[in-house]
ZAMARGU-4260 file (C-alpha; in steps of 0.2 Angstrom, whole numbers, plus 5000, padded with zeros to 4 digits):
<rodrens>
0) 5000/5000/5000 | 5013/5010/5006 | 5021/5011/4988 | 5005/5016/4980 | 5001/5031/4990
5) 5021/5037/4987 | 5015/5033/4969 | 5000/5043/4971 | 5009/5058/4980 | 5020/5057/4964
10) 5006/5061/4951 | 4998/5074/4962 | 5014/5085/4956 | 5011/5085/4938 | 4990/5086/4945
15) 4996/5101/4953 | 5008/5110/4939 | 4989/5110/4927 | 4981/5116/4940 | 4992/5132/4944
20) 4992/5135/4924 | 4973/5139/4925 | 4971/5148/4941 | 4984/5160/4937 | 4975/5163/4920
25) 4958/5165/4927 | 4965/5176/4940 | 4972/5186/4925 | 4957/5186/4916 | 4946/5195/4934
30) 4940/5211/4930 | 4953/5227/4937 | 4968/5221/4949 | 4972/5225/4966 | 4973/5241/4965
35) 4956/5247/4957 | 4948/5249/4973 | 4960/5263/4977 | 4954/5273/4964 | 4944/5287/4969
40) 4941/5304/4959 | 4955/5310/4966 | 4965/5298/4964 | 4983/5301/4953 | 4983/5289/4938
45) 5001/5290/4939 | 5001/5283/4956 | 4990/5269/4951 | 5002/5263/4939 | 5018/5266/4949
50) 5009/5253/4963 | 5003/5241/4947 | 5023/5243/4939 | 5030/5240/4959 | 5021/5225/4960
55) 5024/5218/4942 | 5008/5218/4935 | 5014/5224/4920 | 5023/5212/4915 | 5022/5200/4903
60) 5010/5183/4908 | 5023/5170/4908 | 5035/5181/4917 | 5022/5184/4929 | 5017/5164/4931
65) 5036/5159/4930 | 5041/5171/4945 | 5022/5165/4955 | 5025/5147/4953 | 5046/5147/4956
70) 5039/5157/4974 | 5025/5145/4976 | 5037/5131/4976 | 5048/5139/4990 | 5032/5141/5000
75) 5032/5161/4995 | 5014/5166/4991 | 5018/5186/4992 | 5010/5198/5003 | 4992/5204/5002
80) 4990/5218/4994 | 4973/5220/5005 | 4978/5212/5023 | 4996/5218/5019 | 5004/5203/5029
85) 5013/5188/5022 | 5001/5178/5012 | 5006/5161/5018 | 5004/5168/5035 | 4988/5175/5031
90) 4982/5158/5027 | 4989/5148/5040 | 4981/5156/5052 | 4964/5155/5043 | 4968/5137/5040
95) 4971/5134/5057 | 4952/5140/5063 | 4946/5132/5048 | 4953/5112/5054 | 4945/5116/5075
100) 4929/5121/5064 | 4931/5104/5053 | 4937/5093/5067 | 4921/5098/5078 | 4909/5097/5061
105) 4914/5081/5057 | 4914/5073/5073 | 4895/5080/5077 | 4892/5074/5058 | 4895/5056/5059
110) 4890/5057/5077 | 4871/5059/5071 | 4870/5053/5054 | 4876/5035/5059 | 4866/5031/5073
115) 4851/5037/5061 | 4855/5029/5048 | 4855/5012/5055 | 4842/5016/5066 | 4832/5019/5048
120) 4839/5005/5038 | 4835/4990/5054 | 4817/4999/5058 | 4812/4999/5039 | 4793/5003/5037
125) 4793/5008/5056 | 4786/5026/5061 | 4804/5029/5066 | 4812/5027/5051 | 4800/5038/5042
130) 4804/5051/5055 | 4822/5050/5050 | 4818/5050/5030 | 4809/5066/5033 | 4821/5075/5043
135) 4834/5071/5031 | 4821/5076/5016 | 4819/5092/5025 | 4838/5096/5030 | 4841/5091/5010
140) 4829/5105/5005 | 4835/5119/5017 | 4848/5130/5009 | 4863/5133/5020 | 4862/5151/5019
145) 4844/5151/5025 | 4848/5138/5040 | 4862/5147/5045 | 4853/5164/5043 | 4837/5156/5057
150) 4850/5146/5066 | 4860/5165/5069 | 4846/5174/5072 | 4837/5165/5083 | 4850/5156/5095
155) 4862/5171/5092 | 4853/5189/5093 | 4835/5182/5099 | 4843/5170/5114 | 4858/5177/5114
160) 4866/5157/5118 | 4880/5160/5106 | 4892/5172/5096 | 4887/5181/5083 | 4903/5184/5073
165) 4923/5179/5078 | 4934/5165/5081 | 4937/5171/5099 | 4932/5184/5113 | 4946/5198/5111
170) 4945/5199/5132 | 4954/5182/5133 | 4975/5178/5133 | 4979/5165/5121 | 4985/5151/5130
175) 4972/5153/5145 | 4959/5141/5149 | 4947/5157/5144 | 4953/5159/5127 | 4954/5139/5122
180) 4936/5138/5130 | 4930/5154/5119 | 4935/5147/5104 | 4924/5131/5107 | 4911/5141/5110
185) 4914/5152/5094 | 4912/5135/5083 | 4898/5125/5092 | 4885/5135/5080 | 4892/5134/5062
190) 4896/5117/5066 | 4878/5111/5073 | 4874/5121/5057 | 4885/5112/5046 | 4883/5096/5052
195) 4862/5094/5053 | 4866/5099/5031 | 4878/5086/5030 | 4868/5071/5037 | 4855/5069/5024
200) 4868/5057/5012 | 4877/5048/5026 | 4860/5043/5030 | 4851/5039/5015 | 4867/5029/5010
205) 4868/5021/5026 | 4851/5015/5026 | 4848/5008/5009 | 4865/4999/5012 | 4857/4990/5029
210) 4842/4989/5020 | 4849/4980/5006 | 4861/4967/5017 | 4846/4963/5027 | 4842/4952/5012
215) 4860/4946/5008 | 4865/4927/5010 | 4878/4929/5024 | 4865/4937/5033 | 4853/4923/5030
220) 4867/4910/5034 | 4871/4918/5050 | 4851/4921/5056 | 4851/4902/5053 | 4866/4897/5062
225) 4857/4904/5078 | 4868/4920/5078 | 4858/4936/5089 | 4852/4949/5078 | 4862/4961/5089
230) 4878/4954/5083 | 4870/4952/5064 | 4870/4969/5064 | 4887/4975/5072 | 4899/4962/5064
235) 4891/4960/5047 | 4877/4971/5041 | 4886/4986/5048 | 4904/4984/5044 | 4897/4980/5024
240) 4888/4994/5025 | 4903/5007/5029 | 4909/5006/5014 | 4899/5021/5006 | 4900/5031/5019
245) 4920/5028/5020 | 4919/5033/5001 | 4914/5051/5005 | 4924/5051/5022 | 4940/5060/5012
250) 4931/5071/5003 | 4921/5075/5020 | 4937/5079/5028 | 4948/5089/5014 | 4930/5099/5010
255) 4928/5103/5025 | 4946/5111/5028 | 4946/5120/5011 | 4931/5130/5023 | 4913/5131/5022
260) 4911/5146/5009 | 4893/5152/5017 | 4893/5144/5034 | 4909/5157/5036 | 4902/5172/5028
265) 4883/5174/5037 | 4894/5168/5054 | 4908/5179/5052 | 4919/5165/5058 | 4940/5170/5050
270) 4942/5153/5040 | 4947/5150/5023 | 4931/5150/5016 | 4929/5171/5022 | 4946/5174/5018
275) 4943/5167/5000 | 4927/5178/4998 | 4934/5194/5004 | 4949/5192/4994 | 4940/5190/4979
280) 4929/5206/4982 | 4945/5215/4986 | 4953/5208/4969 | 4966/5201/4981 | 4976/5188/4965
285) 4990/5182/4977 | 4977/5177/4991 | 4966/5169/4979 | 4978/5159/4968 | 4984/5152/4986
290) 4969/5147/4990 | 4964/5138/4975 | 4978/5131/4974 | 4976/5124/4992 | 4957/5120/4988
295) 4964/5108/4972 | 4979/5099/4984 | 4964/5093/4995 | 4954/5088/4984 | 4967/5079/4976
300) 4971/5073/4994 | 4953/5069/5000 | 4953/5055/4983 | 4967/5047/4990 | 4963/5047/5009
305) 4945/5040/5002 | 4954/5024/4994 | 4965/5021/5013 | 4951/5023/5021 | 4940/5010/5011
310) 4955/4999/5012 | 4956/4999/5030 | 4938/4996/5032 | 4938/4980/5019 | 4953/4972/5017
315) 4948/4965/5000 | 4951/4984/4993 | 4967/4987/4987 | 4971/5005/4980 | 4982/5006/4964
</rodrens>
């Protein structure tokens, strides 16, 4: 296995390359630059160049890309012309809030969807399972930004159980038991938020996937050796079953970490997915090319973290 995944790392690079080719052109191709918001009546043209000659702007595109890429490489993204900071900086500190956000999502996601969807899937035809297939119908049909939107009004300004905006509570010292408890009190409501959204596939999967064993063979010959349904279920039906679910369990993960584009923005929470926003209303090229390209490693990183995973959960699955 341990070759494969080298190998796998290895064609990433090339994955990679492609992929920096066209985000730098369609950065390019954004209407004005970094500079165009400075622009005001009285504003000196001259000046607006001088800024769009310092920064290179007008230089040809492949010496543009060449000097980008070659910096990339070494890990230098350049500085924000909006935040004025270091960009990877920038980004590592979004990208931190952004993985406490996932982590929690995550956890809370599986934590509801698999007990429901097994619950759905052994109870078929039961008023409980129809209970589940319509809360899941329902979490399906809601838009994120209009969930988000009641969950922040209501349990935010109306009972005022929550944060409204922030990562942390400015009164606090890093390192204190204040500030650690602060910032998990800052992601509890984005991440109720997120996971309720997220349940509706793991669920449906899940119980089609119980629904179906139930009629399987092995599940027949183990009935008629005498085995307890209890154990049916936990060392046959359920472990089959996974395998969907630990499909989507990488692109779970590296989606989540690339940030939650709305979830961020009606919260006000400083991951990725606002930074990405912001920076592209601020026409902030070196922030978004970053980004993007961090986006595309993940996702190029959740395919293969999909294939362990499913490994690891059925032996018989070898990646290549």
């Amino acid at each position: 296995m341990w070759k494969t995944i080298v190998r796998r790392l290895f064609i990433m690079i090339p994955q990679l390359f492609v992929l920096s080719i066209i985000i730098f052109i369609l950065a390019k191709f954004m209407p004005g630059d970094p500079f165009t918001g400075l622009i005001t009546p009285e504003t000196d043209p001259a000046r607006i160049e001088e800024l769009s000659e310092k920064a290179g702007l007008n230089d040809p595109l492949y010496v543009q890309y060449i000097r980008w890429i070659g910096n990339a490489i070494q890990g230098d993204f350049g500085i924000s012309y909006t935040f004025k900071r270091d960009v990877g900086e920038l980004v590592g500190e979004r990208a931190l809030n952004t993985f406490w956000l996932s982590l929690f999502s995550v956890i809370l996601l599986y934590f509801i969807a698999i007990p429901l969807g097994i619950l759905a899937g052994r109870y078929q035809h039961s008023r409980l399972e129809k209970s589940i297939v319509l809360y899941s119908f329902i979490t399906y049909a809601i838009p994120t930004f209009v969930l988000s939107l009641v969950f922040l009004y209501l349990f935010g300004f109306k009972l005022e159980w929550f944060p409204t905006s922030g990562s942390v509570d400015i009164r606090y010292d890093e390192g204190t038991f204040g500030y650690y408890w602060s910032k998990f009190y800052h992601i509890i409501l984005p991440a109720i938020t997120y996971a309720l959204l997220g349940t509706t596939g793991i669920i449906q999967y899940l119980r089609s996937e119980i629904i179906d064993a139930k009629a399987m063979d092995y599940v027949r010959t183990a009935r008629s050796k005498g085995i307890p349904m209890r154990i049916v279920y936990s060392k046959h039906i359920f472990r089959n079953s996974l395998l969907p679910i630990a499909a989507f369990l990488g692109f779970t993960i590296t989606g989540l970490l690339g940030g939650s584009i709305f979830i961020e923005t009606i919260f006000g929470y400083p991951g990725m997915g606002q930074l990405f926003v912001s920076s592209i209303n601020s026409r902030d090229y070196s922030v978004i090319t970053a980004l993007v390209m961090l986006f595309g490693f993940l996702t190029l990183l959740g395919s293969l973290l999909s294939d362990i995973i499913m490994s690891i959960v059925d032996p018989r699955i070898r990646i290549e």
